[in-house]
C-alpha positions in Angstrom: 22.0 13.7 25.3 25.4 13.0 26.7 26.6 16.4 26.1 23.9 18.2 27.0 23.8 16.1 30.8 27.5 17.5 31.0 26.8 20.9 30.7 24.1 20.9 33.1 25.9 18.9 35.7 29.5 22.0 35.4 29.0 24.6 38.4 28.4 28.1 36.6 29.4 31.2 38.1 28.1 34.8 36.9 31.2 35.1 34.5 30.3 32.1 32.7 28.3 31.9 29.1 24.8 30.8 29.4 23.5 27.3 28.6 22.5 28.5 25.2 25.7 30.1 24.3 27.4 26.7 25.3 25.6 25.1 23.2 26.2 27.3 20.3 29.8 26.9 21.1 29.7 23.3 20.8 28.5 23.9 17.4 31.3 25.8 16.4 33.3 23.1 17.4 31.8 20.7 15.2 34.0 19.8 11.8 33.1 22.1 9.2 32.2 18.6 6.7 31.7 21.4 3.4 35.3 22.4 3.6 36.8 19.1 2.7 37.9 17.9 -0.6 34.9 17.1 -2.7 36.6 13.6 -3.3 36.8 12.8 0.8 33.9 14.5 1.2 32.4 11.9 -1.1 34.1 9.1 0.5 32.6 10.0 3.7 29.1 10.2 2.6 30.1 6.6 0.9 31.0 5.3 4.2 27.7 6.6 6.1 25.6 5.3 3.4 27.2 1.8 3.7 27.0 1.5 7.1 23.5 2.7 7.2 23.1 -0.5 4.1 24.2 -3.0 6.5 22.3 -2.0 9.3 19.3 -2.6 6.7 20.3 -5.8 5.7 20.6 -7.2 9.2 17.1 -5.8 9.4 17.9 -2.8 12.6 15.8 -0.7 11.1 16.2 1.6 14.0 19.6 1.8 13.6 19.2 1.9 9.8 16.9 4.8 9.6 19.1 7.0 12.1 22.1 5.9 10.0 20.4 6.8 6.8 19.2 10.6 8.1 23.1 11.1 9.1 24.0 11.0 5.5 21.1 13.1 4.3 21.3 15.6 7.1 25.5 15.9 7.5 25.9 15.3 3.4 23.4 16.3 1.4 25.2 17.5 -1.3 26.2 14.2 -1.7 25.5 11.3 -4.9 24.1 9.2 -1.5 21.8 11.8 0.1 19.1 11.3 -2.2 19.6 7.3 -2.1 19.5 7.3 1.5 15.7 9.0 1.0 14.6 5.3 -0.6 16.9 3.8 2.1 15.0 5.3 5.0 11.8 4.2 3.2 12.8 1.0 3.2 14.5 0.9 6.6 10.9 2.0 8.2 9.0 -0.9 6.2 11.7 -3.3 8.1 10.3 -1.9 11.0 6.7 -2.4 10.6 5.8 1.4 9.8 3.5 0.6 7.0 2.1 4.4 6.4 5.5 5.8 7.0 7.0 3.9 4.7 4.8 4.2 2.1 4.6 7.8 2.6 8.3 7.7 1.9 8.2 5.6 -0.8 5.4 8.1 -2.4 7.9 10.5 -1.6 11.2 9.7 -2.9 9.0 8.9 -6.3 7.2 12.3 -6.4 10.2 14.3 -5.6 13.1 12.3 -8.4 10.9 11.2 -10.4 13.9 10.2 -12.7 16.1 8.3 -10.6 17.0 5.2 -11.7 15.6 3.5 -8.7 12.4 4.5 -9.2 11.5 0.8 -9.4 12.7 0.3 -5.7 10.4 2.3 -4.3 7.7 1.4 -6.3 8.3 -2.3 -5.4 8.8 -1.5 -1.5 5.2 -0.5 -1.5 3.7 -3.1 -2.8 5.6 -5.3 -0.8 4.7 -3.2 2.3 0.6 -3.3 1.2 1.1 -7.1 0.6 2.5 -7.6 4.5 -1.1 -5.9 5.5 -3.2 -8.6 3.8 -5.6 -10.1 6.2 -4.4 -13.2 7.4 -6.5 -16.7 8.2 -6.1 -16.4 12.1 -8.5 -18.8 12.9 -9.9 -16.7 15.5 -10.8 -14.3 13.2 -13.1 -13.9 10.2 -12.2 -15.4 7.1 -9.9 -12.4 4.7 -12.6 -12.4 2.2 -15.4 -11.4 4.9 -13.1 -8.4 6.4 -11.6 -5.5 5.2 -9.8 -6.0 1.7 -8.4 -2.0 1.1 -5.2 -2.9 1.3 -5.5 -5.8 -1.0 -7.5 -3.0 -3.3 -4.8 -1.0 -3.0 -1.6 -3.6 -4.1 -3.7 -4.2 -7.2 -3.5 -0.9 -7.9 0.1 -0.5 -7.2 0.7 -3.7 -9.4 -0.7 -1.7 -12.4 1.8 1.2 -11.7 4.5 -1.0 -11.7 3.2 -3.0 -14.8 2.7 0.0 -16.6 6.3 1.4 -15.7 8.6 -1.3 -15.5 7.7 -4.2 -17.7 11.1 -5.5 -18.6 12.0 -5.7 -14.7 12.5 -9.4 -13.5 9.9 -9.6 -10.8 6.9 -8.9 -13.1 6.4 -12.4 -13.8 6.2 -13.4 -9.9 4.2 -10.3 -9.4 1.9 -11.1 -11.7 1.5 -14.0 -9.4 0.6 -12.0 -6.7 -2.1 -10.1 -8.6 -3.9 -13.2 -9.5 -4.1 -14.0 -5.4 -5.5 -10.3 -5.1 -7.7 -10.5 -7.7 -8.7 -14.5 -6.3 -9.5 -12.9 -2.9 -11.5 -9.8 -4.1 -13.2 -11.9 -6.5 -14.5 -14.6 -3.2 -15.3 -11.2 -1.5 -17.3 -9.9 -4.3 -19.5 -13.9 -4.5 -19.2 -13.2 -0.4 -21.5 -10.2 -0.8 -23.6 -11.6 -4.0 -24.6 -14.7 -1.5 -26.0 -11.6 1.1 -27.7 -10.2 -1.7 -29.4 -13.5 -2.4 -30.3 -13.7 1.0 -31.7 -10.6 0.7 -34.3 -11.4 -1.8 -32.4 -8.8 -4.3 -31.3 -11.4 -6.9 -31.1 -9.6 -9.6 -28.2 -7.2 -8.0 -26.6 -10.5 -6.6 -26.4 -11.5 -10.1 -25.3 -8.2 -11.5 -22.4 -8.3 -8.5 -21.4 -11.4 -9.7 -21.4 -10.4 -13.5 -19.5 -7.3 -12.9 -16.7 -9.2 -10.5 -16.1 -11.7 -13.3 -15.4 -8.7 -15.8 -12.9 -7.2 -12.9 -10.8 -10.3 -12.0 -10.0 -12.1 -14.9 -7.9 -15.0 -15.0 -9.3 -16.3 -11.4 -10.7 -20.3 -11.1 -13.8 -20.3 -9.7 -14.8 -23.7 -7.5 -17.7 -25.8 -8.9 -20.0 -24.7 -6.2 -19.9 -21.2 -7.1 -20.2 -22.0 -10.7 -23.2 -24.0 -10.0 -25.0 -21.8 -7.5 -24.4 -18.9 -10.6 -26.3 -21.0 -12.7 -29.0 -21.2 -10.3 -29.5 -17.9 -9.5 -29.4 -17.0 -13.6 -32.3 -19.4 -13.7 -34.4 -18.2 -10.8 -33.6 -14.1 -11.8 -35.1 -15.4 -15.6 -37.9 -16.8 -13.9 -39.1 -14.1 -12.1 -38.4 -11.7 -15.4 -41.0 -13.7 -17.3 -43.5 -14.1 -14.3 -43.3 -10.6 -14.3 -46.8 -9.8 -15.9 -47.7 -6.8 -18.5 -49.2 -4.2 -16.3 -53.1 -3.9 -17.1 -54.9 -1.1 -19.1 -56.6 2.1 -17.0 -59.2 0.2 -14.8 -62.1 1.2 -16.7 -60.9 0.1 -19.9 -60.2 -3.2 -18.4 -64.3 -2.9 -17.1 -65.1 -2.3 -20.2 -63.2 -5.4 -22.3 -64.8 -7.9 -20.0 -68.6 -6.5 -20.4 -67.9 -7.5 -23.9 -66.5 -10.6 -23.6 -69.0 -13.5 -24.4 
């Protein structure tokens, strides 16, 4: 921006090069990186990279993520180019990007899908869909009456990273987290049985309930809910054996009672 205000502000006479050529001769000024020892060359991208990796950790993620595309832009035949990838990811999660970041996550997994860091990025999403949980502002709805996708969805990142990494330390505290997903769909699921009650439509408020338990394993449920379960059980058999035969073709029926006694 600098630069470019300079050359606007210097007088130009008809002798001298156009904006554009000025530019490109800026360019051409610019330190030829690819011509330097692969070992400094290296070293350079090193530095980049760690300066973009404190940035991060002091959580500028502005800073972090312009520092991050310098190494992948000015070295990108470097051992750091493709780690600065998961480092941007992770440097627009700091700043609250949620779908940028897990785009980039998705990403940098799709496109090395053998890196030995693989586990990063799958942890940085679920860690990204966990900050969109709905929280209990009291103003507000309880989470279990509002929108759970993104708890839908950290479940299903859970099983990914289950599935993929289940030697790595955090799958015992993530498994934690799963059971409060599960503990928060599953009060959704009773949330929407309840309605069905209301309804009238017990028999689908008893199927909802049925099919929640099956989904959510492992999650307490409070004594009210376990008694209100039993109720509706009870009143859904009740109505199955009110529920008559139907009768015989009308005049068949006519004809059974003219011979009664």
């Amino acid at each position: 921006m600098i630069l470019g205000l300079l050359i606007l502000a210097t007088p130009m006479s008809p002798m001298e090069s156009t904006l554009e050529e000025r530019r490109e001769l800026l360019k051409g000024e610019e330190e030829d990186l690819t011509s330097l020892a692969p070992e400094a060359y290296q070293q350079r991208a090193k530095d980049a990279y760690d300066r973009a990796q404190s940035y991060l950790k002091r959580g500028l993620g502005i800073e972090a993520a312009a520092a991050f595309r310098e190494v992948t832009e000015k070295y990108p035949f470097s051992t750091y180019a493709t780690e600065a990838e998961l480092g941007a990811a992770e440097a627009e999660a700091v700043q609250g990007n949620s779908e940028m970041a897990i785009a980039a996550f998705t990403r940098f997994i799709e496109q090395h899908p053998t890196h030995a860091r693989l586990v990063e990025a799958r942890y940085g999403i679920i860690k990204v869909l966990e900050e969109q949980w709905p929280g209990d502002f009291f103003l507000l709805p309880p989470p279990h009456e509002r929108d759970l996708e993104d708890v839908e969805a950290t479940v299903l990142a859970l099983s990914v990273f289950f599935r993929h990494h289940p030697e790595d330390a955090r799958v015992e505290s993530l498994k934690g987290l799963q059971v409060k997903a599960w503990a928060l769909l599953y009060k959704r699921q009773m949330y929407l049985a309840r309605w069905n009650e209301q309804q009238g439509r017990l028999r689908a408020a008893l199927q909802r309930v049925e099919n929640a338990r099956q989904r959510y394993p492992d999650v307490s449920e409070n004594p009210e809910d376990i008694e209100w379960v039993k109720d509706l059980r009870s009143r859904v058999q009740s109505v199955k054996d009110e529920v008559k035969a139907p009768e015989l073709h009308p005049a068949r029926s006519a004809f059974q009672r003219e011979k009664a006694p």
